[in-house]
C-alpha positions as CSV (number, residue, x, y, z in Angstrom):
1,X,-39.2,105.4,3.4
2,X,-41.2,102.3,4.4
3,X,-40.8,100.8,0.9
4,X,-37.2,100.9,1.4
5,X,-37.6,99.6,4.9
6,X,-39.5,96.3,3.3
7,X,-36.4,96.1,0.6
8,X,-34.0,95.8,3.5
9,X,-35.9,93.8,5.5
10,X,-36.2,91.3,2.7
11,X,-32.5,91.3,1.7
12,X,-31.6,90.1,5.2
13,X,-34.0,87.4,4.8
14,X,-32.6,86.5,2.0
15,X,-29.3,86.8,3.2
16,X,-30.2,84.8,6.2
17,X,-31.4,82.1,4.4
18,X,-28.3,81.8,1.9
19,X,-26.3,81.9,4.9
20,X,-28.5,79.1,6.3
21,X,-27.8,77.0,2.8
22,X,-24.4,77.7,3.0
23,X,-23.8,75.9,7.0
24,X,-26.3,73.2,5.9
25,X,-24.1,72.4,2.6
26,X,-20.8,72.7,4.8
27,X,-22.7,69.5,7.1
28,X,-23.4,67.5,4.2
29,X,-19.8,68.1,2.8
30,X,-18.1,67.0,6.2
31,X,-20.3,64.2,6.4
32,X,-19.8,62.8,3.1
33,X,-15.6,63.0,3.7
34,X,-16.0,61.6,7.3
35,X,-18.2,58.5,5.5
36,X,-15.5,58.2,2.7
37,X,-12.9,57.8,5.1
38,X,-13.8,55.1,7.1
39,X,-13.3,51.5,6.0
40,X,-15.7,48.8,5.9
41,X,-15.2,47.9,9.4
42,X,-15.5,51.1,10.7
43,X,-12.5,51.2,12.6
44,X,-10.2,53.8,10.8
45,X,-8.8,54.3,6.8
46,X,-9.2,50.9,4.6
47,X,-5.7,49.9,3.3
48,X,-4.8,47.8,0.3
49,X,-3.1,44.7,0.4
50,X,0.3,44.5,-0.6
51,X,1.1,43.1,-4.1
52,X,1.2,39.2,-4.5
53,X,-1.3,38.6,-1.4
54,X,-1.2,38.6,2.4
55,X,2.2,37.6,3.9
56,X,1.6,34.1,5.8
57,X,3.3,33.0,8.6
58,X,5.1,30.1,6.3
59,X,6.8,32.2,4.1
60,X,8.8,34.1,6.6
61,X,12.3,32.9,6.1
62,X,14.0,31.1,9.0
63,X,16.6,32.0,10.9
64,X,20.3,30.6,9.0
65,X,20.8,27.3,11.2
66,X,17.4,26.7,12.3
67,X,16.4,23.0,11.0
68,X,12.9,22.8,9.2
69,X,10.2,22.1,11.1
70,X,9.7,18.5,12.2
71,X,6.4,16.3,10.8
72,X,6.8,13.8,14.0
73,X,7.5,10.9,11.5
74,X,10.9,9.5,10.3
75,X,11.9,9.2,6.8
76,X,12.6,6.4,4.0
77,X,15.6,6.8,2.0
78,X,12.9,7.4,-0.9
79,X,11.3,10.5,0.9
80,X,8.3,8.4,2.4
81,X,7.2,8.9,5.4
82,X,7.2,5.8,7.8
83,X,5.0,4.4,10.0
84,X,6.0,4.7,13.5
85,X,7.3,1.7,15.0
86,X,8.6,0.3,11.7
87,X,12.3,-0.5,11.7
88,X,14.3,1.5,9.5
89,X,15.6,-1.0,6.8
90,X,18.9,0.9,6.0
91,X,19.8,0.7,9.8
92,X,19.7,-3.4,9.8
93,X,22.9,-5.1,10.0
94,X,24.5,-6.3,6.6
95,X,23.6,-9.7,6.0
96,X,20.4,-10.7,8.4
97,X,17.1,-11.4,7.2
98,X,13.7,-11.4,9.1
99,X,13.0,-14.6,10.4
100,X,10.9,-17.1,8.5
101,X,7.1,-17.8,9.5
102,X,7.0,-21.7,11.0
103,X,4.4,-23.2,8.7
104,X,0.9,-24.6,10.1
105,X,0.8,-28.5,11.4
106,X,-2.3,-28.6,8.3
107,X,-0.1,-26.6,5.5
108,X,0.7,-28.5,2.8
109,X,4.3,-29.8,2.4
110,X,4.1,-31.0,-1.5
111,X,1.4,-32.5,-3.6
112,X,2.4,-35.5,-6.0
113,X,-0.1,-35.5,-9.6
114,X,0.1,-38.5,-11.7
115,X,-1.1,-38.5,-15.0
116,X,-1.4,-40.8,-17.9
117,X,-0.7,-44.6,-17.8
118,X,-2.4,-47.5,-19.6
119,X,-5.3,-46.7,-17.9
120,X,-5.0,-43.1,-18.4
121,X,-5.4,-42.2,-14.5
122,X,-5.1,-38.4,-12.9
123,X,-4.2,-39.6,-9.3
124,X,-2.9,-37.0,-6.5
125,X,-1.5,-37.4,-3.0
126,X,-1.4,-34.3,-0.9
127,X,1.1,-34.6,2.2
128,X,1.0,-31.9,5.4
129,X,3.4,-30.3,7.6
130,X,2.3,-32.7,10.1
131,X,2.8,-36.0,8.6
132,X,-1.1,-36.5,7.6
133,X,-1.9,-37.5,4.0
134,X,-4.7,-37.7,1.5
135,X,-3.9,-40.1,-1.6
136,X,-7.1,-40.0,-4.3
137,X,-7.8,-42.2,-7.0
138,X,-10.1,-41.8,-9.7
139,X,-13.4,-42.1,-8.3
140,X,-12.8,-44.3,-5.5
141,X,-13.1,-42.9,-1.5
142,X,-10.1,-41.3,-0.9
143,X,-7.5,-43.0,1.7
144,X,-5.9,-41.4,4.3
145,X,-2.7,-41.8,6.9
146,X,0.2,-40.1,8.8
147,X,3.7,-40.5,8.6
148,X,5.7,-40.7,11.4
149,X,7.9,-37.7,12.8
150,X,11.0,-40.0,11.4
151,X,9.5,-39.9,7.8
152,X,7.9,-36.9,7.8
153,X,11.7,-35.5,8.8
154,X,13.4,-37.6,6.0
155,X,10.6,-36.7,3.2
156,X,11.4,-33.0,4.2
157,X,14.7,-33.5,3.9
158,X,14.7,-35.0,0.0
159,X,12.5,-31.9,-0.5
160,X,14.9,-29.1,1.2
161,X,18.0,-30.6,-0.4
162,X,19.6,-28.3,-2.7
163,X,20.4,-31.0,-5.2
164,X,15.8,-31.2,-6.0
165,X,16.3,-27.1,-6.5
166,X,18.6,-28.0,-9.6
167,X,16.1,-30.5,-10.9
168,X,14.8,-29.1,-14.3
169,X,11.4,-27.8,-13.9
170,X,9.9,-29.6,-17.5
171,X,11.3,-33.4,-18.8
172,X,14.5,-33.0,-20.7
173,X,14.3,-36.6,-22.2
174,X,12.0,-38.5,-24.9
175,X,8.4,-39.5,-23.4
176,X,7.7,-43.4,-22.7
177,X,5.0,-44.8,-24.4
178,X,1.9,-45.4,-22.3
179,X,4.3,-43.4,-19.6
180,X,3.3,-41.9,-16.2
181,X,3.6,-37.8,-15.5
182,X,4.4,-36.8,-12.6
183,X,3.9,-33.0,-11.6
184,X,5.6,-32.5,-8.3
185,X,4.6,-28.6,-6.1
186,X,7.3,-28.0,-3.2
187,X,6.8,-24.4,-1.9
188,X,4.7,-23.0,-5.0
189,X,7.7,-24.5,-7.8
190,X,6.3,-27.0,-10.1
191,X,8.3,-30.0,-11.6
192,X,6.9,-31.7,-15.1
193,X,8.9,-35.2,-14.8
194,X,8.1,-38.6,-16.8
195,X,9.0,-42.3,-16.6
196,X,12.2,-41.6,-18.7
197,X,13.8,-39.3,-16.2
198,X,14.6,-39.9,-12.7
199,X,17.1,-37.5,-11.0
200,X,18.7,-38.9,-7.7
201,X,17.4,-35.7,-6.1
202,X,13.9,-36.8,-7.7
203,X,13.9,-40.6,-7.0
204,X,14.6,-39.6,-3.2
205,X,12.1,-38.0,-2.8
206,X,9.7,-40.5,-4.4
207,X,10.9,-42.8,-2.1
208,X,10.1,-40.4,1.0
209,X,6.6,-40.6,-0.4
210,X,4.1,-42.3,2.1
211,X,1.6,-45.1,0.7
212,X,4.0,-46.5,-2.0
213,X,5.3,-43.8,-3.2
214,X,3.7,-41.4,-5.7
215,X,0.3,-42.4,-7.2
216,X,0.1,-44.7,-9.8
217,X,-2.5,-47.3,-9.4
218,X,-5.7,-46.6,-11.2
């Protein structure tokens, strides 16, 4: 009778502890499911991202009649933004141009170079806006002057008259022997003339030339 007393005793032990296993495995499980549940931030079940990436707030469509968004600049007709303040060249009146810069009183208005000669000289005379003029020589001290506001008019004049545009730009005729060459600049165009060639337009102009005219002495 007592051995069967230590049996039973011993199977409820046993029992006891299985049943202890059993509540102790059913914590583990409901802790592992409550862990797998949460997402990384801990604040409820992780969702995935819908396919193609996150939806930004640029790619919602706008509303039909609602203009794009404004960049705060106007336009070019090529696309390019433009700096504000700058006048919109389609919008200016057929016809007008922007007004030209008045050129500096110590701006060059044209420089005469002589070449060639019997004494083979390279002379140049340089004549400002303002009248005032530089003639060189060779090696000999430059000499100086100013015109006065009548001639410096009247050499401007030769120079602006449409006739000295249409003079050829290199010499057209045979060279002289022992000949002069005279290369004339007027607002960055060049003219190649010699002795055998003297436009009207051209010989004004010479003779609007202060000291003599262009030079020639060695």
């Amino acid at each position: 009778m007592a051995r069967g007393v230590r049996k039973t005793r011993h199977g409820v032990r046993t029992a006891a502890r299985g049943a202890g296993r059993t509540r102790r495995g059913a914590l583990l499980l409901a802790a592992a499911l409550a862990v797998g549940g949460v997402g990384a931030t801990g604040c409820g079940p992780e969702t995935s991202p819908a396919p193609g990436g996150p939806a930004s707030s640029t790619d919602a469509p706008s509303a039909p009649g609602t203009p794009p968004p404004s960049t705060g600049a106007p336009s070019t007709p090529g696309g390019t933004p433009s700096a504000p303040g700058t006048p919109d060249p389609s919008t200016s009146p057929p016809g007008t141009r922007s007004p030209s810069r008045e050129p500096q009183a110590q701006e060059v208005l044209v420089e005469v170079v002589v070449n060639g000669g019997l004494a083979g000289v390279r002379n140049q005379l340089v004549v400002h806006h303002d009248g005032s003029w530089t003639s060189r020589s060779g090696t000999k001290p430059p000499r100086t002057g100013r015109m006065t506001p009548a001639e410096t008019a009247e050499l401007r004049a030769a120079l602006e008259d449409p006739a000295y545009a249409r003079v050829p730009s290199r010499p057209t005729g045979d060279p002289v022997t022992d000949g002069f060459q005279y290369l004339i600049t007027y607002r960055h165009r060049l003219v190649v003339a010699g002795d055998g060639e003297r436009p009207p337009a051209l010989q004004r102009v010479f003779a609007a030339l202060p000291d003599g005219g262009p030079p020639t002495r060695p």
